[in-house]
C-alpha positions as CSV (number, residue, x, y, z in Angstrom):
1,X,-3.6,20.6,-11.5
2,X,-1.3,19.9,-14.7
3,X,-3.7,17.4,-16.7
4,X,-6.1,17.2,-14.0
5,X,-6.2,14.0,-11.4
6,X,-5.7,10.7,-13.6
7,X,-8.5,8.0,-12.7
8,X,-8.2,4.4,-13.3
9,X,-11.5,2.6,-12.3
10,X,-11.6,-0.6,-11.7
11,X,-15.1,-1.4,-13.1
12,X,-17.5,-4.4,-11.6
13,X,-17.7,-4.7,-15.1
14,X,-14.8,-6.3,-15.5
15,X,-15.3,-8.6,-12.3
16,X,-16.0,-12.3,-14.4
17,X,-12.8,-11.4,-16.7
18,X,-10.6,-10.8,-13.8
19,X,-11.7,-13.1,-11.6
20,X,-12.0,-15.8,-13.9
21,X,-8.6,-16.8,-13.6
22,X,-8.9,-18.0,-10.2
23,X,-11.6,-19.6,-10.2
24,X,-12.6,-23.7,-10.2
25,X,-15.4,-24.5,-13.0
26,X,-17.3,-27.5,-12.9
27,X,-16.4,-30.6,-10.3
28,X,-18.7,-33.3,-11.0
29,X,-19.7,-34.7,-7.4
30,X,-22.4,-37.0,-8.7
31,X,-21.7,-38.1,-12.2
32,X,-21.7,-37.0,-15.4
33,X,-24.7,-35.1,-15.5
34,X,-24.6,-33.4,-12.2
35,X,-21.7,-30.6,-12.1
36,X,-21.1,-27.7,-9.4
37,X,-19.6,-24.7,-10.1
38,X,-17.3,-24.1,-7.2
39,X,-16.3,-20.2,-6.9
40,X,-13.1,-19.6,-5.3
41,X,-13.3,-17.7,-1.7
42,X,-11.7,-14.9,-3.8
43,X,-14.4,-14.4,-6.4
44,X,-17.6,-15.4,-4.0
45,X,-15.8,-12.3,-1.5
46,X,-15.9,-9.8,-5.1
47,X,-19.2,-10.7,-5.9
48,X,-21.3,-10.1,-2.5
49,X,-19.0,-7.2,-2.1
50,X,-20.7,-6.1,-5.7
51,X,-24.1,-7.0,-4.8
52,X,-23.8,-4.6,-1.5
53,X,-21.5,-1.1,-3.1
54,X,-23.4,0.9,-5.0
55,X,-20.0,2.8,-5.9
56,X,-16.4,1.8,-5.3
57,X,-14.1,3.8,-3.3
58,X,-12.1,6.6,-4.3
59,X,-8.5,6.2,-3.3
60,X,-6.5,9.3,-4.0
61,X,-2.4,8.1,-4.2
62,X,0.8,9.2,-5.6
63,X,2.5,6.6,-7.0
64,X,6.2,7.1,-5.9
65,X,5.3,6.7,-2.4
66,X,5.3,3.7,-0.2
67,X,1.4,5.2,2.2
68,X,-0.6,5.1,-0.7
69,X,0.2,0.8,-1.6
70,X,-0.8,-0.3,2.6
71,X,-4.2,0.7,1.1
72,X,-4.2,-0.6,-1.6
73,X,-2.7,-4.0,-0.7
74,X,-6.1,-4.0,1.5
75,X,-8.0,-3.2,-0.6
76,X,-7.0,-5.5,-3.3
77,X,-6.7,-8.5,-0.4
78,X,-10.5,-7.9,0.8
79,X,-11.7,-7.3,-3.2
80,X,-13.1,-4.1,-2.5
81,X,-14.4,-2.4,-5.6
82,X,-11.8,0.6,-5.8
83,X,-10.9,3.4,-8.2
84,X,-7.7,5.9,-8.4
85,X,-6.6,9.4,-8.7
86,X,-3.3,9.5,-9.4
87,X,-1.5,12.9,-7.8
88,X,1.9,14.2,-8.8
89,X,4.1,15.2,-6.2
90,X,4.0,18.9,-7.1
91,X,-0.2,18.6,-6.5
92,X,-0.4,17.1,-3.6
93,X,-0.6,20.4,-1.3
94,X,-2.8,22.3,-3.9
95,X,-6.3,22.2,-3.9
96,X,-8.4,20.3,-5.1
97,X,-6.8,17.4,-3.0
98,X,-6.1,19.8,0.1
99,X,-10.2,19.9,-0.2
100,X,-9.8,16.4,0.4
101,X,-6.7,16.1,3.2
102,X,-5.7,19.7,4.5
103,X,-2.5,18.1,5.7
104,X,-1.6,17.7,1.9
105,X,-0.6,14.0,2.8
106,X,-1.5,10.6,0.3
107,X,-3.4,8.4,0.6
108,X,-7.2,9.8,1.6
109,X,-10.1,7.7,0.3
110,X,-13.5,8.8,-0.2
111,X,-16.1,6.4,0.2
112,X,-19.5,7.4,-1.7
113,X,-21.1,4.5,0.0
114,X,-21.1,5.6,3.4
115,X,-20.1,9.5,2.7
116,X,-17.5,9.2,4.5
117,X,-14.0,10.7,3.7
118,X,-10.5,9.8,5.5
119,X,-6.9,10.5,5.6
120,X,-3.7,9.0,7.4
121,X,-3.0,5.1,6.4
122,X,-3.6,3.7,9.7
123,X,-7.2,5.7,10.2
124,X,-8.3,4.2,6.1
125,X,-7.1,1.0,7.3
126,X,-8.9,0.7,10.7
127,X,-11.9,2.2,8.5
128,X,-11.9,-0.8,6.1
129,X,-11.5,-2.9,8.1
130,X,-14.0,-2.3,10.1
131,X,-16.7,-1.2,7.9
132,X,-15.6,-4.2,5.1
133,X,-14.0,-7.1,6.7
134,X,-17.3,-8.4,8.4
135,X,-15.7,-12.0,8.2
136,X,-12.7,-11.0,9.5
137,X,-10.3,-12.5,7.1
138,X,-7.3,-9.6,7.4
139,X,-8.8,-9.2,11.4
140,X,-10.1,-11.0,14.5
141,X,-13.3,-10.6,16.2
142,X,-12.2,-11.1,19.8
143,X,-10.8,-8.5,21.8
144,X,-8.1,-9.1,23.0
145,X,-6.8,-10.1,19.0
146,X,-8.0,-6.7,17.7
147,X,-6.4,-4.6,20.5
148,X,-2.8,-6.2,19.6
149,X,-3.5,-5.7,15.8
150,X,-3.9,-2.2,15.8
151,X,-0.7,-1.9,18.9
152,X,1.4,-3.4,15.2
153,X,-0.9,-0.8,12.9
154,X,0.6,2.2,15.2
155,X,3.4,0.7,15.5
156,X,4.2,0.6,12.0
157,X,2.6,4.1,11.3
158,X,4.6,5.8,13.8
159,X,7.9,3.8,13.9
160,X,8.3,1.8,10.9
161,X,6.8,4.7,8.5
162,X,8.6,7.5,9.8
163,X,12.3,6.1,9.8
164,X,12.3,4.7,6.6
165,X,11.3,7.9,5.1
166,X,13.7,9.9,6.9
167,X,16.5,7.5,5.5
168,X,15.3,7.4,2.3
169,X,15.6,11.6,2.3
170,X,18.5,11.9,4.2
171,X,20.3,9.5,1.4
172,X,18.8,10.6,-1.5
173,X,16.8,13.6,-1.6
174,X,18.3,16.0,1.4
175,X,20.3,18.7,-0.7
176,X,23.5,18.3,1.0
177,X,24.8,14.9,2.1
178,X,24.7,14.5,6.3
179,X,26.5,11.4,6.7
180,X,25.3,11.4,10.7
181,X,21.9,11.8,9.7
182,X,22.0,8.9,7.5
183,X,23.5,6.4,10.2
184,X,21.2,7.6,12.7
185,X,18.3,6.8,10.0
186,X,19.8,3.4,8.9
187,X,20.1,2.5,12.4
188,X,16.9,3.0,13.1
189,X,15.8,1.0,10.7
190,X,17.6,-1.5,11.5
191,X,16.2,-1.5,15.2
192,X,13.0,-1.6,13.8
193,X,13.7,-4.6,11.7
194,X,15.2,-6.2,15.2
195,X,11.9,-5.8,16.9
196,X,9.9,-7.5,14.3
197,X,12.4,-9.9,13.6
198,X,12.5,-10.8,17.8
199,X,8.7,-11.0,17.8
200,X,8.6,-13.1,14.6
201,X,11.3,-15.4,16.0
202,X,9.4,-16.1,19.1
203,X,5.9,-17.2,17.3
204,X,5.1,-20.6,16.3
205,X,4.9,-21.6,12.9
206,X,3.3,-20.2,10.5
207,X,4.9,-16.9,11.9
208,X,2.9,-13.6,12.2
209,X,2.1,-11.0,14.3
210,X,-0.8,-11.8,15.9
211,X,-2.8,-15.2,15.9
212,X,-2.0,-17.4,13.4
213,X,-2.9,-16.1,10.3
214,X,-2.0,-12.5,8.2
215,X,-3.5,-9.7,9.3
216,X,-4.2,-6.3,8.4
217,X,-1.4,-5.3,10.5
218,X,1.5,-7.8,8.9
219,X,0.4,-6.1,5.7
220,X,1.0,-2.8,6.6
221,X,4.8,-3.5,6.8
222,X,5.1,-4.8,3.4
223,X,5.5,-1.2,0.9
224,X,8.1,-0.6,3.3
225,X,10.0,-2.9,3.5
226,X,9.6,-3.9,-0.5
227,X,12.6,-1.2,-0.8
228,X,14.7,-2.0,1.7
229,X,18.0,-2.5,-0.2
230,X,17.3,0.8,-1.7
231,X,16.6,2.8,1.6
232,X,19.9,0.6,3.3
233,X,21.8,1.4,-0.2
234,X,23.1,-2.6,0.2
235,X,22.7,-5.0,-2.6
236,X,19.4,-7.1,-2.7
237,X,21.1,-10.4,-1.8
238,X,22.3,-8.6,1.5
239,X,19.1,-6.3,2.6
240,X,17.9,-9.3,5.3
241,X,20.8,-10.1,6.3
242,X,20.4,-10.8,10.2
243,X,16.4,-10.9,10.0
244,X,15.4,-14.5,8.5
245,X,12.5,-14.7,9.8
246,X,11.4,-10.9,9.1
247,X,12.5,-12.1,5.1
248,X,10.3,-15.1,5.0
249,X,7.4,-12.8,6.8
250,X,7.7,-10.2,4.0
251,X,8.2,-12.6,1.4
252,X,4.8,-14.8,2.1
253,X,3.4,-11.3,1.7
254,X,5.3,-10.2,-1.2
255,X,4.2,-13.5,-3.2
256,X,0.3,-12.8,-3.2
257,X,-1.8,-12.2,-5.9
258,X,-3.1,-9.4,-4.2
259,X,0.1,-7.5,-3.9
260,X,1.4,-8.4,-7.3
261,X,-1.6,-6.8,-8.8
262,X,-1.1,-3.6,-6.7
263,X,2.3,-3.6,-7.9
264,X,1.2,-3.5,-11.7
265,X,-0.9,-1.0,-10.8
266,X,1.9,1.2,-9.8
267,X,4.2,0.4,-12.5
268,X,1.2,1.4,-14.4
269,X,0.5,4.9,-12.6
270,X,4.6,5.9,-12.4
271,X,4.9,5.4,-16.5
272,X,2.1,7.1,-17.1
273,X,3.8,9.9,-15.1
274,X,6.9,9.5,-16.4
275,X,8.5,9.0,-13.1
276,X,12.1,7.4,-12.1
277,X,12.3,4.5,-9.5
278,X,13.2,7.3,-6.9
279,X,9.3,9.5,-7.6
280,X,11.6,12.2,-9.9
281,X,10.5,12.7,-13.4
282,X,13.3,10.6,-15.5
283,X,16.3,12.5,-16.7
284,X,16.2,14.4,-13.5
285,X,19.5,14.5,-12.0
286,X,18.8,15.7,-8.4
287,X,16.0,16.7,-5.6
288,X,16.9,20.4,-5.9
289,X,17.2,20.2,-9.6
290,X,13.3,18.7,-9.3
291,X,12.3,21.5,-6.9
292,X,13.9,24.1,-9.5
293,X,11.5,22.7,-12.5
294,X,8.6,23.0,-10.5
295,X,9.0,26.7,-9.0
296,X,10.1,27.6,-13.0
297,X,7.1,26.4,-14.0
298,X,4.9,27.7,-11.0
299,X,6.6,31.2,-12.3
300,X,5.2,30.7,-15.4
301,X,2.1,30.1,-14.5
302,X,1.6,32.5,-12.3
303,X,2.7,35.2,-14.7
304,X,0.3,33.6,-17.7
């Protein structure tokens, strides 16, 4: 790999500094001289989460990509102790990683804790959550709850996922331009934005898909759809235009700490890559142009 894999721990450490922010310090309930330190739900969550993981979790991601952020979003949400290996596209089907996922996919996570690896988004989500979120705050513990949480995981993993990726190639990356591949791609994206915005519509307030709360499987839709206008190529004032509820659903989302702070994260890991918006390194002009660099340099090395 060109530099090796670039890790970012996110030290226990570091838990009071980071934390400390969002916490409540001293609310006298009796006076003067009696004082409780209240923790926030946020911090007490890191802390026992501390107390019980000997190591955090390995999350292997490439930056550019939208997979590698549903995980992280969790991750962050549930303040599970979590570190990063940062991939470039041209690694991700070479080994070491295909050691890790054969299918030379992001993310996979390896969890020294239980020594237990796994790959595909939906299968390291239904992992966490079920081996992390023992007070089901992103999850239910009744049956019938569960069931219709992970219907919207595979939902999102094999209809949401899929056809926004295929838009975003057949528009930006495909060599040649296909201009019925792109409708078909746009309008499926579209349709999939008309079923969650139906569903949504239909819910009481506050709106989500299942119960009353956010779940592990509203989250899952949120790296997604955070590009919309630029997988639709519309404006960003016009990307929800005909989905209001869908809009204030991703937006209650889009507004959490949690998600803001997976967001730096990226900005972090793409500069330190020196990748565009679009995953290319900057300057590059085109897919093929991209794909050209990389064979030229797997040439070289190759004849070194």
């Amino acid at each position: 790999m060109i530099g090796g894999p670039k890790v970012l721990p996110r030290p226990l450490a570091n838990l009071h500094a980071t934390l400390k922010p969002l916490s409540h310090f001293y609310v006298n309930r009796r006076g003067k001289n009696s004082h409780r330190r209240l923790f926030s739900t946020y911090q007490n969550r890191q802390v026992r989460l501390a107390s019980t993981m000997a190591k955090p979790i390995r999350v292997w991601v490439s930056p550019p990509g939208s997979n590698s952020w549903k995980v992280i979003f969790i991750l962050e949400e549930l303040g599970i102790p979590y570190e990063t290996v940062s991939l470039r596209f041209e690694n991700i089907k070479k080994k070491p990683y295909t050691d890790i996922n054969p299918n030379g996919r992001v993310p996979a996570i390896e969890d020294p804790n239980t020594d237990i690896t796994v790959w595909e988004t939906g299968a390291i989500i239904q992992y966490l959550i079920t081996k992390y979120d023992t007070e089901h705050r992103l999850s239910y513990d009744t049956f019938k709850e569960q069931t219709h949480c992970n219907q919207w995981l595979m939902f999102q993993v094999s209809g949401q996922g899929p056809y926004y990726g295929q838009c975003t190639w057949f528009t930006y990356l495909h060599k040649e331009k296909i201009p019925s591949a792109i409708e078909r791609y746009a309008n499926e994206v579209r349709r999939v934005l008309g079923v969650l915005e139906g569903v949504l519509a239909a819910k009481p307030e506050p709106r989500w898909l299942v119960g009353d709360r956010m779940t592990f499987a509203d989250m899952a839709f949120v790296p997604w759809n955070n590009r919309l206008e630029t997988i639709l190529s519309v404006p960003e004032e016009n990307k929800w235009d005909g989905f209001p509820n869908v809009k204030a659903w991703h937006e209650s989302m889009n507004s959490r700490p949690s998600w803001k702070r997976a967001m730096d994260l990226r900005t972090r890991l793409m500069d330190e890559q020196g990748l565009d918006w679009n995953g290319m390194p900057k300057g590059t002009k085109s897919f093929d142009e991209y794909q050209k660099s990389l064979k030229e340099k797997d040439d070289a090395a190759e004849k070194a």
